[in-house]
C-alpha positions in Angstrom: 65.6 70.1 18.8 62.3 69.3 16.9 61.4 66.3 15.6 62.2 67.6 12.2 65.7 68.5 12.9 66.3 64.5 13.6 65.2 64.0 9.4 67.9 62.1 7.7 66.6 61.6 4.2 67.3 64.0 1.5 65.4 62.3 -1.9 67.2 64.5 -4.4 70.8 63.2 -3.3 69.6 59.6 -3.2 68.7 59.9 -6.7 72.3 61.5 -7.8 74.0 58.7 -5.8 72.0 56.1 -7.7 72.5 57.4 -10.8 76.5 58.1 -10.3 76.4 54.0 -9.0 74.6 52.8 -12.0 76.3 55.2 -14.3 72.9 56.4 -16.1 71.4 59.9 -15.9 69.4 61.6 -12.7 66.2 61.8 -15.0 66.4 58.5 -15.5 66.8 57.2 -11.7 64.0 59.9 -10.9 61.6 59.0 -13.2 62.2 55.4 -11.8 61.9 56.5 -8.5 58.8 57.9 -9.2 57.2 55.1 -11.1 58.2 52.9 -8.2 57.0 54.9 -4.9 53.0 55.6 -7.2 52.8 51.3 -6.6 54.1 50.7 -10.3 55.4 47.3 -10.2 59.3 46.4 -11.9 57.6 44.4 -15.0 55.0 47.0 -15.7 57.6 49.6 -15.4 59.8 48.1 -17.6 57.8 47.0 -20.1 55.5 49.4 -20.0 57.1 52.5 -19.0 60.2 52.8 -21.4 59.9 56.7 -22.5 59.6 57.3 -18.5 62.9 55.4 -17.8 64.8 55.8 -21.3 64.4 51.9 -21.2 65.9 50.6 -17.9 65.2 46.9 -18.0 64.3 45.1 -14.8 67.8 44.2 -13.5 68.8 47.7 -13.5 65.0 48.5 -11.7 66.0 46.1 -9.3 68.9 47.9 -8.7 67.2 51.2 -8.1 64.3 49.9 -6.0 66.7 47.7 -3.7 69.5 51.2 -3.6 66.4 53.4 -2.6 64.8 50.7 0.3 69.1 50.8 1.5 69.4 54.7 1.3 65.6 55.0 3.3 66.7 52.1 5.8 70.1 54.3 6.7 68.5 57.2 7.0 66.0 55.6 9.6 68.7 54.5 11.2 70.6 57.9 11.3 67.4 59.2 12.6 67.1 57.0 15.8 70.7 57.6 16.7 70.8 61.3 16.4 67.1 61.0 18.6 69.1 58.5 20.8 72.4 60.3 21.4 70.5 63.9 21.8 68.2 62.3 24.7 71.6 61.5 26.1 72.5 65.0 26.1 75.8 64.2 24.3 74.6 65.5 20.9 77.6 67.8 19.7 77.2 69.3 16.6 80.2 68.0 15.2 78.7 64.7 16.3 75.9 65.7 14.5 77.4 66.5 10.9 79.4 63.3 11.0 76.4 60.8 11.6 74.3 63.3 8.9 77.8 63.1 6.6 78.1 59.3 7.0 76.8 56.7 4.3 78.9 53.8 5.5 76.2 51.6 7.7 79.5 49.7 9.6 80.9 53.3 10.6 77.6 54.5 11.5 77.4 52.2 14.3 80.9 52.5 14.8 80.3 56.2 15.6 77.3 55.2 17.8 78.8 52.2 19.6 79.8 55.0 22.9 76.6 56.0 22.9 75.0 52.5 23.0 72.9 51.6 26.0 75.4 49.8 27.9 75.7 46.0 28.3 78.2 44.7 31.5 81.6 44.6 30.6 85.0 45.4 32.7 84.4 48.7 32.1 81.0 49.2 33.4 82.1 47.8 37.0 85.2 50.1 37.1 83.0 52.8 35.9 80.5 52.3 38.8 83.5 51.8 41.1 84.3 55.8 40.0 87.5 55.3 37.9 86.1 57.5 34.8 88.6 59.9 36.5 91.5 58.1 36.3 90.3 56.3 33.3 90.8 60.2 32.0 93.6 61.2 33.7 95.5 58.1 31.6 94.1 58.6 28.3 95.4 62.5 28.4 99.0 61.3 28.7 100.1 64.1 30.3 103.3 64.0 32.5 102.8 64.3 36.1 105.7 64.3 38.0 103.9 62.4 41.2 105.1 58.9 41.6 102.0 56.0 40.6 100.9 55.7 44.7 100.1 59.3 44.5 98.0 59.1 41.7 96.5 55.9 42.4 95.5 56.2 46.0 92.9 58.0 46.1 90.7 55.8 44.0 91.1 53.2 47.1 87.5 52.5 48.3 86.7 49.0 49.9 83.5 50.2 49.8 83.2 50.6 46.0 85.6 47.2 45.5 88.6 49.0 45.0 90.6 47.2 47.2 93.9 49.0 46.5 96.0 50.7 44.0 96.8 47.8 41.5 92.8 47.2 41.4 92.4 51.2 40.8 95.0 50.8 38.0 93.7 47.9 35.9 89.9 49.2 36.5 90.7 52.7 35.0 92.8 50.7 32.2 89.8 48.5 31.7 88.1 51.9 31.0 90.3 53.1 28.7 90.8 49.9 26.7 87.2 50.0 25.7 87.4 53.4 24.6 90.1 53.0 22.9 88.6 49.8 20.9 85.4 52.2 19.8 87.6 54.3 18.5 86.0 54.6 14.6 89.8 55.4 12.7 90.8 52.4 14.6 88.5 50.1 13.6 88.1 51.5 10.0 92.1 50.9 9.9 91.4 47.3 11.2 89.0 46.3 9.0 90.9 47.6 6.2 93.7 45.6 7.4 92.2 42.6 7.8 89.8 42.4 4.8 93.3 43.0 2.8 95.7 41.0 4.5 94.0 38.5 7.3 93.7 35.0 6.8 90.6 32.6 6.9 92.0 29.7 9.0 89.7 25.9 9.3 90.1 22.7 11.1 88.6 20.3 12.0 87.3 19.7 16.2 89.3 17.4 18.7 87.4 13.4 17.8 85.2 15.1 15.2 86.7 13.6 12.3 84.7 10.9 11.6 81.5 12.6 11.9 83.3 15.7 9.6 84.0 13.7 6.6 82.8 15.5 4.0 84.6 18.7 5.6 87.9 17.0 4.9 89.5 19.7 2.8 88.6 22.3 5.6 89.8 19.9 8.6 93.5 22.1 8.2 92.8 24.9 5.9 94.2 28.6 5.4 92.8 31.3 2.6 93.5 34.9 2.3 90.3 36.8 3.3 90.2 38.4 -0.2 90.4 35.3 -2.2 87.8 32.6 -0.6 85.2 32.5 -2.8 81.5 32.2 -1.5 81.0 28.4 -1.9 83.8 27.9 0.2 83.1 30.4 3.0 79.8 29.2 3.1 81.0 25.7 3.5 83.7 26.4 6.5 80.6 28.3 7.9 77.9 25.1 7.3 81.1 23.0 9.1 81.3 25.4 12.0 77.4 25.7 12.6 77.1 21.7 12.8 80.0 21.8 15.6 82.6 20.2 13.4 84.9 22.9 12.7 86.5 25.8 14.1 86.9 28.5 12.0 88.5 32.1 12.9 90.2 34.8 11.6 93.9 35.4 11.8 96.5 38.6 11.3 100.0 39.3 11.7 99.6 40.4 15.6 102.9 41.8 15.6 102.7 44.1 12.6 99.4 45.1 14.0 100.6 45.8 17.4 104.0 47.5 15.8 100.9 49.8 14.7 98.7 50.7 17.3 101.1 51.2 20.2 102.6 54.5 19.0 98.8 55.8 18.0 97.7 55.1 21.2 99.9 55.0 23.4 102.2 57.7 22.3 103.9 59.4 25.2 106.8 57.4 26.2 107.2 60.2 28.6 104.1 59.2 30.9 104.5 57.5 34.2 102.1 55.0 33.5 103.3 54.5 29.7 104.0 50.2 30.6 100.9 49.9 31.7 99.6 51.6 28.3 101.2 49.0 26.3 100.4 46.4 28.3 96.6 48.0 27.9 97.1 48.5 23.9 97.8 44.3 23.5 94.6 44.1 25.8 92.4 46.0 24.3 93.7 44.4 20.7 93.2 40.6 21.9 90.6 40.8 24.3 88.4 43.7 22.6 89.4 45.1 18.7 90.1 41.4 17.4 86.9 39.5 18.2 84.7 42.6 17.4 86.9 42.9 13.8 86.8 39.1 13.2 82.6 39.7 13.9 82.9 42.2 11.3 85.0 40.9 8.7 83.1 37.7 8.8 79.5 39.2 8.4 81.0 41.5 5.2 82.4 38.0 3.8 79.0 36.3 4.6 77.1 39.5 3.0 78.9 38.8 -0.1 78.9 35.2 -0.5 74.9 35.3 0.6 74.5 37.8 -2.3 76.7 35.4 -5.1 75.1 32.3 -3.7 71.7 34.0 -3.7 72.0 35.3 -7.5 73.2 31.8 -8.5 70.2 29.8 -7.1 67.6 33.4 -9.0 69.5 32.3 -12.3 68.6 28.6 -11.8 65.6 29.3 -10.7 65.1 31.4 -13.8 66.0 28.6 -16.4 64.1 25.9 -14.8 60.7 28.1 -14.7 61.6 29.0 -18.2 62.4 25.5 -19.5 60.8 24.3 -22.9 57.4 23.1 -21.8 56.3 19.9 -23.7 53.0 21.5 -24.9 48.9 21.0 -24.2 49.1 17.1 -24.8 47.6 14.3 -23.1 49.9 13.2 -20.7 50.5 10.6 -18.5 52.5 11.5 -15.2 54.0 8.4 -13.1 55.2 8.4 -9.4 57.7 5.7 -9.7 58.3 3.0 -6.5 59.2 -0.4 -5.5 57.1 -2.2 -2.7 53.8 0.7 -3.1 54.1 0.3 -7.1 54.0 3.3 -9.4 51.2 6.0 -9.8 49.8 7.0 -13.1 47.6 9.9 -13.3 46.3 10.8 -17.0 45.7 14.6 -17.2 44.2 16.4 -20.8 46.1 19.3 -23.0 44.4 21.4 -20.0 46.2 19.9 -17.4 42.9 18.5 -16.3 43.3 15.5 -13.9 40.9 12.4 -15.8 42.4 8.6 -14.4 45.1 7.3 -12.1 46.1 4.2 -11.5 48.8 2.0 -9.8 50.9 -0.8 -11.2 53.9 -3.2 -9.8 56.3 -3.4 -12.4 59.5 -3.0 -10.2 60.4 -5.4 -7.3 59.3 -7.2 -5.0 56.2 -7.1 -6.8 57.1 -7.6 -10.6 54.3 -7.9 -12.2 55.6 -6.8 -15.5 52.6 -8.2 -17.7 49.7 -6.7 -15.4 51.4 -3.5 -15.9 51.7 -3.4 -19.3 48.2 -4.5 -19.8 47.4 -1.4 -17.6 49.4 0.8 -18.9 49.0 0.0 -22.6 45.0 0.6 -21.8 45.4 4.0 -20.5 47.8 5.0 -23.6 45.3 4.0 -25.9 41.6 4.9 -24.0 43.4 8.6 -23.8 45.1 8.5 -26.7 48.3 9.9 -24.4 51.1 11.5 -26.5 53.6 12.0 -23.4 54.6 10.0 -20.4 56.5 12.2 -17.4 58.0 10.0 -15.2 59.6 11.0 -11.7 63.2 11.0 -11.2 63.1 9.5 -7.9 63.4 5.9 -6.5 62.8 3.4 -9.2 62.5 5.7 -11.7 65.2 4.4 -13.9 63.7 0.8 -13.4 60.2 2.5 -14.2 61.9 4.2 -17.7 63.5 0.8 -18.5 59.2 -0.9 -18.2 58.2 2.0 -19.9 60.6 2.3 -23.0 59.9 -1.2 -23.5 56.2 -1.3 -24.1 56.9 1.4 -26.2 59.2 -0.1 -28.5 57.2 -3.9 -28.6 54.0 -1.6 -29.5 55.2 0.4 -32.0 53.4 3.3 -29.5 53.9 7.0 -30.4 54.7 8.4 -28.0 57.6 10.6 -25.8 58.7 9.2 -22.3 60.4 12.2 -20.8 62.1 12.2 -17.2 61.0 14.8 -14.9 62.3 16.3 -11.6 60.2 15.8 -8.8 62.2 18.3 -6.6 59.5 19.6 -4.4 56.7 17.3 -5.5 56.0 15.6 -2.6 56.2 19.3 -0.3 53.5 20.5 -3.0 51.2 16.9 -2.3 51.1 17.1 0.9 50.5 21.0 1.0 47.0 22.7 1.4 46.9 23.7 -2.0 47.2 20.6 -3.2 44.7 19.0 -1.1 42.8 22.3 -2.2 43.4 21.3 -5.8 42.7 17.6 -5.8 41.3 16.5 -2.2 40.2 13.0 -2.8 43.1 12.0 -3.9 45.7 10.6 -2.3 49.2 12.1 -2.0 51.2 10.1 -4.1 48.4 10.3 -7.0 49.0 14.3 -6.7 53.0 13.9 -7.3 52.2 12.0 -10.4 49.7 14.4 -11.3 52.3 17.4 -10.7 54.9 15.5 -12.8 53.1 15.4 -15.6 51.8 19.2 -15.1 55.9 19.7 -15.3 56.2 18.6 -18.1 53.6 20.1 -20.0 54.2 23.3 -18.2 57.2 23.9 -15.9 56.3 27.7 -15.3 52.7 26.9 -14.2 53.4 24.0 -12.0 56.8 25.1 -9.8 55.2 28.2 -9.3 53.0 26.0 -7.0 56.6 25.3 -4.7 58.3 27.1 -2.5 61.3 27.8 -4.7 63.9 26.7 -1.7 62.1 23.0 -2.4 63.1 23.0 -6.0 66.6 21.8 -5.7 68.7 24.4 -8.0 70.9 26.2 -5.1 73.5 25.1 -3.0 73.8 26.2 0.9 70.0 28.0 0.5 69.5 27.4 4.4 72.6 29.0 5.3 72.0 32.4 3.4 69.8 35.4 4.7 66.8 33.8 4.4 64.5 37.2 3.8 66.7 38.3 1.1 67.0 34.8 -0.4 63.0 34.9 -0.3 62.6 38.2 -1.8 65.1 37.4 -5.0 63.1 34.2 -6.0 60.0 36.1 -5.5 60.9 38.4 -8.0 62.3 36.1 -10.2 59.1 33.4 -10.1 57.4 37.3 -11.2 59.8 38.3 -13.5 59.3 34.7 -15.4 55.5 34.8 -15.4 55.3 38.1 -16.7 57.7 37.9 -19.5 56.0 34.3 -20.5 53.0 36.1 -19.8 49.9 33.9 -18.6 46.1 32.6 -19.9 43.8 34.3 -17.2 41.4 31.3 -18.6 43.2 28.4 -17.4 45.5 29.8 -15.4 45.5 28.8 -11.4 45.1 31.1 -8.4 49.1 30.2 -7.5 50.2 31.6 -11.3 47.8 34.2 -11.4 49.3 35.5 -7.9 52.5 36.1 -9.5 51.0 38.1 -12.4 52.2 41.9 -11.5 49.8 43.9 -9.6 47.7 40.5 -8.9 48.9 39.2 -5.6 47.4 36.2 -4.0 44.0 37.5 -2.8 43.0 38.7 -5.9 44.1 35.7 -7.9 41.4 33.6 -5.5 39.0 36.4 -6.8 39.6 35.9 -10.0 39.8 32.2 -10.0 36.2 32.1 -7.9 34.6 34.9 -10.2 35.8 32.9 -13.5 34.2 29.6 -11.8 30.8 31.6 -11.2 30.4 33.0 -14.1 32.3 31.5 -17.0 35.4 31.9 -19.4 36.2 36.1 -19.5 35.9 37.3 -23.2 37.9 40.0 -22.9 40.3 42.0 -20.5 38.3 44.2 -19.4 35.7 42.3 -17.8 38.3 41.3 -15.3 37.0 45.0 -14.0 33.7 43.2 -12.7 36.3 40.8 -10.7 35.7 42.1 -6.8 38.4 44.6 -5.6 40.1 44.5 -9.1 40.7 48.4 -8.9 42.0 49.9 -11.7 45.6 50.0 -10.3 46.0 46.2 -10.1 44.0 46.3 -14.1 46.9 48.8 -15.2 49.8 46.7 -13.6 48.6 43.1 -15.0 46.2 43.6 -18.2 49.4 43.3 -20.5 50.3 40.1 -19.0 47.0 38.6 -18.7 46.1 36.6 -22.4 43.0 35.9 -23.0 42.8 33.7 -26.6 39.5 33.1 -28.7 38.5 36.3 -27.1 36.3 39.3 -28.8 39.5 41.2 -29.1 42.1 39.8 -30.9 44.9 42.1 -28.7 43.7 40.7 -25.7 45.9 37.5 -26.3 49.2 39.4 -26.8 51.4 41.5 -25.3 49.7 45.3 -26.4 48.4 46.9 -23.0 44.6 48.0 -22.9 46.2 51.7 -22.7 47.4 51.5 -26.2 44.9 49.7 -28.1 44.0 52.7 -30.2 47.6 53.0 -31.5 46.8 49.7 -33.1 43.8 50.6 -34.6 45.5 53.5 -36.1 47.8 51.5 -37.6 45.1 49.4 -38.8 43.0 51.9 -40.2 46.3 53.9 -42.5 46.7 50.3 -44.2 42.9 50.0 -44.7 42.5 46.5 -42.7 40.8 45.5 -39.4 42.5 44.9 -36.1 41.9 41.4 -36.3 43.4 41.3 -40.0 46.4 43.4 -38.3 47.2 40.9 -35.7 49.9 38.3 -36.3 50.0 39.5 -40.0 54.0 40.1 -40.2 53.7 41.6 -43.7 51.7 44.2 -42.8 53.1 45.1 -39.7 56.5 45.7 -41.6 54.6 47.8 -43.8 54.3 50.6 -41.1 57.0 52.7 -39.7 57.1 53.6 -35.7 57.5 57.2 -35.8 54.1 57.4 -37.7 52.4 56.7 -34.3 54.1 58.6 -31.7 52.1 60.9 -29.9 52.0 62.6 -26.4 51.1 59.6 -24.6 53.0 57.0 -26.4 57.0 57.2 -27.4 58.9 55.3 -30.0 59.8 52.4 -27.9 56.4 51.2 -26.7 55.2 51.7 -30.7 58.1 49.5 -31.8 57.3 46.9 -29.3 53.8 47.2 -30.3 54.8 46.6 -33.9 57.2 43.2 -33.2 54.0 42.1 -30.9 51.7 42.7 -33.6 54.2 40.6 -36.0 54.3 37.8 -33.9 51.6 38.1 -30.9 52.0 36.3 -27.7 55.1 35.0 -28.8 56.0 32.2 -25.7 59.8 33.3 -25.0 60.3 30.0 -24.2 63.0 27.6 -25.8 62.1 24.4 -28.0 61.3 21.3 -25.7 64.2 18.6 -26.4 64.3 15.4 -24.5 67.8 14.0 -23.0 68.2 10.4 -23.9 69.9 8.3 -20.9 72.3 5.2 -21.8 70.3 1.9 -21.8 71.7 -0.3 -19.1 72.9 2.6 -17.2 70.9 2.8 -14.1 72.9 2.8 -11.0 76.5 4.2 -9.9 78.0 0.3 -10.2 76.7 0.5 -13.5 79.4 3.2 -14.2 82.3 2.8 -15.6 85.1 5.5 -16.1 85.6 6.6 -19.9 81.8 6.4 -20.9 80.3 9.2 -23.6 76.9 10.1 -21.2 74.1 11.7 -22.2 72.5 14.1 -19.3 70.0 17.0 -18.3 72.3 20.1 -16.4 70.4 20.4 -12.9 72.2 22.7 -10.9 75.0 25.7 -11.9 77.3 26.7 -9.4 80.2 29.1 -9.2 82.8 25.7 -9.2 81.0 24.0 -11.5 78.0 22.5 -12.6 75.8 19.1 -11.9 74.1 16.8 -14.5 71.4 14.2 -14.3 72.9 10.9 -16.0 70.3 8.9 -14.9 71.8 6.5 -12.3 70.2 8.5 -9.3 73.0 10.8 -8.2 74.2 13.7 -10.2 77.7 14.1 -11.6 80.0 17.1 -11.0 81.1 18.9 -14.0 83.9 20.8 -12.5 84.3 24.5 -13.9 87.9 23.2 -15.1 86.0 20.9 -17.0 83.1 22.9 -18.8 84.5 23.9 -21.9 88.1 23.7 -23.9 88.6 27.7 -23.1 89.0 29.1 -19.6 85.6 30.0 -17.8 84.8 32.6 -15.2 81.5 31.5 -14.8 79.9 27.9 -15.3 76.6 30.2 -16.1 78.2 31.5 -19.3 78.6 28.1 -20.8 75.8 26.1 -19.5 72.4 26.6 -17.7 69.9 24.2 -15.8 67.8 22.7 -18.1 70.8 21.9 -20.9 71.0 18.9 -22.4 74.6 18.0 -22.5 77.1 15.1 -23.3 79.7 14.4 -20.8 82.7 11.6 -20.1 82.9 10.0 -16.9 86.9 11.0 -14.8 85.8 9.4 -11.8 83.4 7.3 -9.5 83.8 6.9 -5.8 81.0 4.8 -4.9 81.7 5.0 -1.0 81.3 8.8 -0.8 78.7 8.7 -4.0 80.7 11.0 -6.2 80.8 11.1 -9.6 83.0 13.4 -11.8 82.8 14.3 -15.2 83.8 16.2 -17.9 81.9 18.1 -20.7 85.0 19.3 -22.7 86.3 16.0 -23.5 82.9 14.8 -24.6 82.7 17.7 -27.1 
């Protein structure tokens, strides 16, 4: 056989098998398919490519591109078993027709696991020992009419280790055990079985229960495989790794084994038909149920990785696209107790001007320095925001803060700020890229404050696992985790869309078709020569080809430029569109732009021509009515009970105030400002029944909530939004 013959892939089929999934046409899935294997990037595609696709938007893209890299990946692997088996020699072609024929990935190596290079096992010794024979002769189940000593003896060779007839017997049965347990009906029925009926079984290791605590409810728990939810598997999974639980799979062995024997052992008739059964419950217990548990198990994890995993995207998603305060002089504070608090003051530009420390917390308490010091950075700045860290001393650092406020009449916003992830980014080369003669702690206070002028442009700066809006993120496959916040942190910068003048080298690397080499480019080309004017200088940017240009000129704004599309969302490509518009109404571009009246006086299908289609001209049209429109929500501030500082300070029955920081699929957590964040169980969301927390609520919601519960030994604290409504 050629190489050629060993080709797995068939593109057209792929496409009609994506298209049948998603239940949208073949022209559709082709054209996308297309689009995606030319470089095209999912933003540009879907903003940008609409007539192509017939408008697929970027979840469906993200369906294609990850169904095409699945379809290519099995084929591969088709390809190197059928290469594999044929260098065997074993290559039937029925063989053949089935691996081609097969689109399951768990049969596919169930159908290869004969063929697999062999590891030691039972059946390798009795093989070497040359029992294949009788290993034969048994599964055949043909009558012989010899008595078992006949049969057996020959297969006596103390030199092989066959010491008699009983050790010829249980090697050959050895043999046919295996065989019998890579049988792929079997295990299909198995896992079938199992997935259906089996049980998830938890409890807790002998003298481990101290240590296991917050395991409790899995130290004697039982769940029907189809109904554990993902949370809870990957928390009888987090138990098990730290060597505190045990956790398995169980079945009804008797129904299963009231099953098998007649399929495999089916001649009742054969001399050796005890020792079949006997070999059916081994190769069942010693073989089929550990390999099945394996299996059932990784399909579970696969799941919950993939529901945990789109959980922590969409919290990702609303805390890059939190309200950002605005370009206002800010000052960002690092709050502490014995090392004090650091105040950095940075511009409407983000632009780092003062810091500062001050002791206004214990042991140090020097509440009139501070507010001396503080008081003269408010007004030498002329500061309009304070960002203060939600970390240690942070609600003693608000309670300072809000004070001077209020005996100065100052106006100003104190707003509390996450520092998930701060002190990763200070102490990261960027940072010391960024700022590096400052010390640490002054570029956390410096990053808070970035926060909360813009979240987007700062956590873009952080590995997104650091930001603290998942649960169980080291647990889940890490390269797929990696790969979904990649192309959220994308998808957000894209659709916010970003200033290519002020814009760092870590947002600009998210920009589609940028990356992070050419974001240093850009960065060191604007710093040679100046502000860009327009988008197409960003041609004269080193190995800016006109592939990356296409894929990010949409998303790149440039504002006070010489063209007045340049800061909205219109690409390059259709500029002349614009000024065709421009020219039926008798007006300039610039008199065009951001002029809602006039752009309602023009109708779409006016301007469709071979190279643009109706969508792209009614997008135009809305961008043209409202141009770089930030899709951003309006920045509101939570206001935290005065007094409130610490769990002690809680008492069951109070009306809270809090900031939503995580969404899960049992509930969701708020920030009440006493340092540890309440549980808002699902049950507890809403006064109608929810499916999903994420329907109701979202990070970044400010909410009002009643305190159920507060168990200050195990630092839990439950709430309830639907009797605060």
């Amino acid at each position: 056989m050629d190489e050629k013959s060993f080709e797995c892939f068939d593109l057209a089929q792929t496409i009609r098998e994506i298209a049948t999934a998603l239940r949208v046409y073949v022209e559709q899935i082709g054209a996308a398919v297309e689009l995606l294997d030319e470089g095209n990037t999912i933003p540009f595609i879907a903003r940008y490519r609409k007539e192509a696709t017939r408008g697929l938007d970027e979840v469906a893209l993200r369906q294609i591109e990850d169904a095409l890299a699945r379809a290519r990946e099995l084929a591969q692997r088709k390809t190197t078993i059928l290469r594999t088996i044929h260098e065997q020699g074993q290559l039937t072609p029925e063989l053949q027709q089935q691996i081609r024929s097969c689109f399951d990935r768990q049969l596919l190596e169930t159908l290869y696991l004969p063929f697999k290079p062999e590891r030691r096992t039972r059946a390798t010794t009795a093989r070497e020992r040359g029992l294949q024979p009788l290993a034969d002769l048994l599964m055949r189940q043909e009558k012989l009419n010899l008595s078992k000593a006949a049969v057996l003896k020959p297969y006596v060779n103390l030199e092989k280790g066959v010491a008699d007839e009983a050790a010829a017997l249980q090697g050959a049965c050895d043999i046919v055990a295996e065989q019998w347990s890579q049988h792929p009906p079997l295990r299909q029925w198995l896992i079938e079985h199992a997935s259906q009926q089996g049980v998830i079984a938890s409890s807790v290791k002998r003298g481990k229960q101290a240590d296991a605590s917050k395991f409790e409810m899995y130290f004697d728990h039982r769940e029907p495989v189809k109904r554990v939810p993902s949370h809870r598997l990957l928390a009888m999974n987090r138990g098990e790794a730290e060597g505190l639980l045990k956790v398995s799979l169980q079945l009804d062995d008797d129904f299963v084994l009231a099953n098998i024997k007649p399929e495999l052992a089916h001649n009742r008739q054969f001399e050796f038909y005890p020792e079949l059964l006997t070999t059916v419950e081994d190769c069942y217990e010693r073989l089929l149920l550990p390999a099945i548990e394996s299996t059932v198990f990784e399909n579970l994890k696969s799941k919950a990785d993939e529901e945990a995993i789109a959980v922590f995207a969409s919290n990702l998603r609303e805390l890059l696209l939190a309200a950002p305060a605005g370009p206002q002089m800010t000052i960002g504070v690092d709050p502490g107790f014995r090392t004090g608090c650091k105040l950095a003051v940075v511009d409407g530009t983000g632009k780092f001007l003062a810091n500062t420390t001050i002791y206004p917390t214990p042991p140090t308490s020097d509440l009139a320095g501070a507010r001396k010091t503080l008081l003269a950075l408010i007004t030498k700045y002329d500061a309009k925001l304070i960002a203060i860290g939600n970390g240690t001393a942070s609600r003693e650092t608000e309670a300072f803060v809000a004070g001077v406020i209020k005996d100065n009449g100052l106006p100003i916003t104190q707003v509390k700020v996450s520092e998930s992830g701060a002190s990763i980014y200070s102490a990261s080369e960027l940072a010391a890229r960024e700022y590096p003669d400052l010390d640490l702690t002054v570029r956390g206070a410096i990053s808070i404050a970035h926060r909360l002028q813009d979240p987007l442009a700062e956590l873009v700066k952080i590995d997104p696992k650091s930001i603290g809006v998942g649960q169980y993120q080291h647990d889940v496959n890490q390269p797929l985790l990696r790969k979904s916040l990649d192309r959220e942190v994308e998808s957000c910068v894209n659709s916010v869309g970003v200033d290519v003048n002020l814009a760092s080298a870590s947002l600009l690397a998210h920009v589609a078709g940028i990356g992070p080499k050419l974001a240093e480019k850009i960065v060191e080309f604007r710093d040679a020569n100046g502000r860009f004017e327009t988008r197409a200088e960003l041609g004269k940017v080193p190995k800016l080809g006109r592939k990356a240009f296409e894929q990010a000129a949409g998303f790149l704004r440039i504002r006070d430029g010489h063209q007045p599309l340049d800061n909205s969302a219109v690409h390059p490509e259709s500029y002349y569109v614009v000024q065709k518009m421009a020219a039926k109404l008798g007006v300039t571009t610039k008199d065009l732009v951001g002029n809602i009246a006039l752009a309602t006086r023009l109708q779409a299908a006016d301007f469709v021509d071979e190279k643009i289609g109706l969508p792209t001209v009614q997008d135009i049209l809305a961008e043209l009515a409202k141009p770089g429109r930030d899709p951003r929500s309006e920045f509101k501030v939570a206001k935290f009970a005065e007094g409130i500082n610490e769990l002690k300070d809680l008492k069951v029955g109070m009306v809270l105030e809090g900031v939503i920081t995580n969404v899960t699929k049992f509930g969701a957590f708020v920030d009440i400002g006493v340092h540890q964040d309440g549980l808002i169980h699902v049950s507890q969301l809403a006064n109608t029944f929810v499916q999903d927390p994420s329907e109701v609520v979202a990070v970044g919601d400010v909410v009002r909530v009643k305190v159920l519960e507060v168990d200050l030994d195990r630092k839990r604290i439950a709430v309830s939004r639907k009797q605060a409504m």
